[in-house]
C-alpha positions as CSV (number, residue, x, y, z in Angstrom):
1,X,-37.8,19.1,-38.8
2,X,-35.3,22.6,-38.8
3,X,-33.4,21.0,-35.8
4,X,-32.8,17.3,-38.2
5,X,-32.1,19.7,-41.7
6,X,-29.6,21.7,-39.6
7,X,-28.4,18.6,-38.4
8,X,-28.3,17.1,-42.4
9,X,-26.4,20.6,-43.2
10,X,-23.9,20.6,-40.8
11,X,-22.8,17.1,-41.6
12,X,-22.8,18.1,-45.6
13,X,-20.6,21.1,-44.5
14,X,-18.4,19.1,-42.4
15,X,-17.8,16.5,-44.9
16,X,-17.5,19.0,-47.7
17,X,-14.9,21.0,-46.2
18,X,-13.2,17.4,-44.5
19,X,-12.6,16.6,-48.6
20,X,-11.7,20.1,-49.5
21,X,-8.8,20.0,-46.5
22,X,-7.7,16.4,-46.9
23,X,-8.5,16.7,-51.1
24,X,-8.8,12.7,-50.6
25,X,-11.6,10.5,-49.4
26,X,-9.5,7.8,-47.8
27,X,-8.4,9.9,-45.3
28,X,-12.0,10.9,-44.0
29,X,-13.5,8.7,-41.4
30,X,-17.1,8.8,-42.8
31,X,-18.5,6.6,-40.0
32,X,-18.0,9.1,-37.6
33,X,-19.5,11.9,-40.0
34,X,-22.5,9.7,-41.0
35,X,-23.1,8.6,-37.0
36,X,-23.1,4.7,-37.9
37,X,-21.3,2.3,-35.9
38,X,-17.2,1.9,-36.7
39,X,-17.5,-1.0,-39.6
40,X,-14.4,-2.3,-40.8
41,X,-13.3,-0.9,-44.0
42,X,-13.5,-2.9,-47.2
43,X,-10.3,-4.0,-48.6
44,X,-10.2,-2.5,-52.0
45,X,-7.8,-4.8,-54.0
46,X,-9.5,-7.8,-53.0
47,X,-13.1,-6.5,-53.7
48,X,-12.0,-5.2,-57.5
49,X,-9.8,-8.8,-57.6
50,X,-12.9,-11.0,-57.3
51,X,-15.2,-9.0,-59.0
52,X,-12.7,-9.0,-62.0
53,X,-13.0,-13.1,-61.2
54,X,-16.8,-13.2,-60.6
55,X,-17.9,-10.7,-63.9
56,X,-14.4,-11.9,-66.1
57,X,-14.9,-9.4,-69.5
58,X,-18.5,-7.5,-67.7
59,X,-16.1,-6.2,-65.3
60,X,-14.8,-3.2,-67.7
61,X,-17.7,-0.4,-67.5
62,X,-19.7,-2.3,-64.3
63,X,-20.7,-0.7,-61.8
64,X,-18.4,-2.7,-60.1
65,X,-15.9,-0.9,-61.7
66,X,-17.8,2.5,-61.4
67,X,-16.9,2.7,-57.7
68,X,-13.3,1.7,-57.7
69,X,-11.7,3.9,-54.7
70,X,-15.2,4.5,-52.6
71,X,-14.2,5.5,-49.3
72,X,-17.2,5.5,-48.0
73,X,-18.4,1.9,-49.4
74,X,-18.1,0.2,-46.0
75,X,-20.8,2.9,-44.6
76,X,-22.9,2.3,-47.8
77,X,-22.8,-1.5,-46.9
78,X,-24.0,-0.8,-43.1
79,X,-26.8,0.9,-44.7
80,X,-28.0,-1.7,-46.9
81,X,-27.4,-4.3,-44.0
82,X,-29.8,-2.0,-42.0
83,X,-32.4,-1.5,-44.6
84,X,-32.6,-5.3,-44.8
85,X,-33.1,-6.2,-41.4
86,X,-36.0,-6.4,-39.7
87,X,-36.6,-4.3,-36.5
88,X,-35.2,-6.9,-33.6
89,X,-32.0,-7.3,-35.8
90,X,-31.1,-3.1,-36.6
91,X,-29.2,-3.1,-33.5
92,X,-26.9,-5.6,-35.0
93,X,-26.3,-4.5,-38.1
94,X,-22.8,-2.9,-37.4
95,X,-21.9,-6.1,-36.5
96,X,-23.0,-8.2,-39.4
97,X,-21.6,-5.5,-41.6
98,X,-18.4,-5.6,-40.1
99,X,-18.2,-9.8,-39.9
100,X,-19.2,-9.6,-43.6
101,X,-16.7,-6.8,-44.4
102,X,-13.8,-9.0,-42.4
103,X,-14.6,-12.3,-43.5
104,X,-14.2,-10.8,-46.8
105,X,-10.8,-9.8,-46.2
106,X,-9.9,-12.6,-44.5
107,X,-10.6,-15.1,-48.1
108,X,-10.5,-11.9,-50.3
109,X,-13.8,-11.8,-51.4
110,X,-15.7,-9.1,-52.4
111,X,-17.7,-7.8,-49.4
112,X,-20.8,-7.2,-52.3
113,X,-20.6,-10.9,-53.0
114,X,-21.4,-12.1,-49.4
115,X,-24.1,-10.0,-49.8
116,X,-25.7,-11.3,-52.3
117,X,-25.4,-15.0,-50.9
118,X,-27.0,-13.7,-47.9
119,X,-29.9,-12.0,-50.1
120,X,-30.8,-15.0,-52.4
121,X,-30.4,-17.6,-48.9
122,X,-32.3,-15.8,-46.7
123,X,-33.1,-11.9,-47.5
124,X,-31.4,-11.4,-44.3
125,X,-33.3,-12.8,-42.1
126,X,-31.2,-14.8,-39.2
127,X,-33.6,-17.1,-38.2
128,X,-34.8,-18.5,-41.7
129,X,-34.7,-22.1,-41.5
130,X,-34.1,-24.2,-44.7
131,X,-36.6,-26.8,-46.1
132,X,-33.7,-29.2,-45.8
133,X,-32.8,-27.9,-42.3
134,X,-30.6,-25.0,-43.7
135,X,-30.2,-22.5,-40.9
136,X,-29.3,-18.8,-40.7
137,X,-28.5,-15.9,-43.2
138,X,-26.2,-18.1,-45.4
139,X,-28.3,-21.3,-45.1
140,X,-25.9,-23.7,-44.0
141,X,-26.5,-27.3,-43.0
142,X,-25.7,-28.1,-39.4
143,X,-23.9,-31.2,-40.6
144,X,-22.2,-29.4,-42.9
145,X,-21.1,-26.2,-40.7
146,X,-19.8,-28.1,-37.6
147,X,-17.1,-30.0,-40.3
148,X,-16.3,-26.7,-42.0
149,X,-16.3,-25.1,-37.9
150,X,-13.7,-28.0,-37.1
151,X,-11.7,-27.4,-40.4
152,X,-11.3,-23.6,-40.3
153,X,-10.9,-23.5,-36.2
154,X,-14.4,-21.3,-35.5
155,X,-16.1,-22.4,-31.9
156,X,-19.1,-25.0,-32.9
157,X,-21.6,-25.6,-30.0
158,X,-24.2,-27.4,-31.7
159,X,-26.6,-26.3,-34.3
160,X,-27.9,-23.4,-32.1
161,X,-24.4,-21.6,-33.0
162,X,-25.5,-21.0,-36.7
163,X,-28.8,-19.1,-35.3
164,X,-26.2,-16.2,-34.2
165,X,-25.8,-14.1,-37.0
166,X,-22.0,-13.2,-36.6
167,X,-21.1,-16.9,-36.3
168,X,-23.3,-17.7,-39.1
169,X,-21.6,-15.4,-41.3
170,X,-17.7,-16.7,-40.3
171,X,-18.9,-20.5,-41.6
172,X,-20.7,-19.7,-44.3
173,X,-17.8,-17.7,-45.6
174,X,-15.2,-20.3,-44.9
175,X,-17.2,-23.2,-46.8
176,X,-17.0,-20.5,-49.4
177,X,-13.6,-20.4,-49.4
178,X,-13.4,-23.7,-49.0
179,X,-15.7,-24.5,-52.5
180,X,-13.4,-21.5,-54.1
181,X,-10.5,-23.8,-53.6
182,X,-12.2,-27.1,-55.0
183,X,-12.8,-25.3,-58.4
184,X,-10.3,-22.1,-58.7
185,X,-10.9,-19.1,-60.9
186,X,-14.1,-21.1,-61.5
187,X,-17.1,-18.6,-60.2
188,X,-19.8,-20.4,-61.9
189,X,-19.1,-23.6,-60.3
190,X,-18.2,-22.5,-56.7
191,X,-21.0,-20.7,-56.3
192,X,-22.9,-23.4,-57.8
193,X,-21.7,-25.7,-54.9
194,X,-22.6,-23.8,-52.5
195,X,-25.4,-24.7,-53.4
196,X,-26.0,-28.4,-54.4
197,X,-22.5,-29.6,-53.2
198,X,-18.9,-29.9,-54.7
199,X,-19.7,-33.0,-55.8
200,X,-23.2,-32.9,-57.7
201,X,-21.2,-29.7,-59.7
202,X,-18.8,-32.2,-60.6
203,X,-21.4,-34.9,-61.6
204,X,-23.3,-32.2,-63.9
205,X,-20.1,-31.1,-65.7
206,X,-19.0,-34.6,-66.2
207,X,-22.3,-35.1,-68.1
208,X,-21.6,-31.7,-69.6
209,X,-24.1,-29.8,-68.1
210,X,-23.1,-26.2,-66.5
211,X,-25.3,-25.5,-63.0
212,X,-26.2,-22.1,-63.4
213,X,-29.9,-21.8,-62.3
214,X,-28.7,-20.7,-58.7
215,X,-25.4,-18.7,-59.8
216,X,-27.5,-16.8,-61.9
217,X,-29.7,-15.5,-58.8
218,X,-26.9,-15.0,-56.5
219,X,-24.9,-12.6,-60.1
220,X,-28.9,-10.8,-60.3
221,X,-28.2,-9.9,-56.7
222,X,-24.6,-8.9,-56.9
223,X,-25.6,-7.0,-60.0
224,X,-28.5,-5.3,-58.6
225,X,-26.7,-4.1,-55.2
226,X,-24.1,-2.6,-57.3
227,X,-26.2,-0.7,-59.4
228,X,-27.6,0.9,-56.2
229,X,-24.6,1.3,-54.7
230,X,-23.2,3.4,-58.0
231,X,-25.9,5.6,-58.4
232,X,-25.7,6.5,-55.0
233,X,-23.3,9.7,-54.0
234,X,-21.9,10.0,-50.8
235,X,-23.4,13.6,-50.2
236,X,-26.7,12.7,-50.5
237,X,-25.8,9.8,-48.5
238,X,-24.8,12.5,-46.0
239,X,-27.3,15.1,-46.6
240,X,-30.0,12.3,-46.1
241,X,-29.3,11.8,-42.3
């Protein structure tokens, strides 16, 4: 116990005198500090972008908006990734931080929002299976995954390829993407399709009906991990190792 609050101490100082030096958190490589695996870092315009798109007026004073310029908010992520995962998965947690961190960037998302998909599909599990034969983290159909696989160029070897969590992750973010486009600047409605389908979104409206049962569970989730992430300081973070 002395030998792990030495430890805890040591890093605090470390990182203390790191910000004191550098008197700026962007230029602190916290993963090293914190002992985590290197995860990509989160790119900040694009998070604050699509938050601005996902919460429109909520954004001002969310905690969303609380934790504009985090350094250290890839780290944080790792650690909820962690926390979520059961045992035979921790080990792969850097990498399914880091995919969902990337794939972000890569359709500027907000890494928080992948997230919360992932929480209200599966909880994190990798190998939940669907009642309509869903598979994986983000729940995707096998049907559906090899035509988004074809159309966004990711390797597709049969439905066994959405059991791997990293793969998993790059197709459900590109049918994302892909929905985003069908209905842009529209949260509600692409995130709606993700779940019943572009066009049953479109049938709804039509009859003037606005999905929102689902949206409203994924925006719970995306609300509830940034009110964690917020009230959380990086020293503690640090101290807590």
């Amino acid at each position: 116990m002395k030998t792990k609050h030495l430890n805890s101490t040591l890093a605090l100082v470390t990182a203390t005198l790191l910000m004191v030096l550098f008197n700026n958190f962007e230029r602190v490589n916290w993963s090293n500090i914190l002992k985590v695996p290197t995860v990509d870092t989160v790119n900040e315009a694009s998070r604050v972008a699509h938050a601005k798109e996902l919460l429109g007026t909520r954004y001002k004073g969310s905690a969303a908006q609380k934790i504009e310029g985090r350094s250290a908010l890839n780290v944080q992520l790792y650690k909820k990734v962690q926390g979520y995962l059961d045992p035979q998965w921790k080990n792969r947690a850097g990498d399914i931080s880091s995919t969902i961190i990337s794939e972000s960037d890569k359709y500027n998302f907000d890494p928080v929002f992948v997230m919360a998909i992932i929480k209200t599909e599966s909880s994190f599990n990798p190998l939940t299976i669907g009642r309509f034969g869903e598979i994986g983290l983000m729940q995707i159909k096998p049907d559906t995954a090899e035509w988004i696989a074809k159309k966004y160029g990711i390797a597709w070897k049969g439905k066994n390829t959405l059991k791997n969590p990293v793969t998993n992750i790059r197709i459900g973010a590109a049918y994302m993407d892909y929905l985003r486009k069908q209905f842009p600047g529209k949260a509600s409605k692409y995130v709606s399709a993700y779940n019943m389908g572009p066009r049953n979104v479109r049938r709804l409206v039509a009859q003037n009906v606005m999905p929102a049962e689902y949206s409203s569970r994924v925006m719970k989730n995306y609300g509830d991990f940034y009110k964690t992430l917020a009230s959380a300081s990086i020293l503690p973070t640090i101290a807590s190792n």
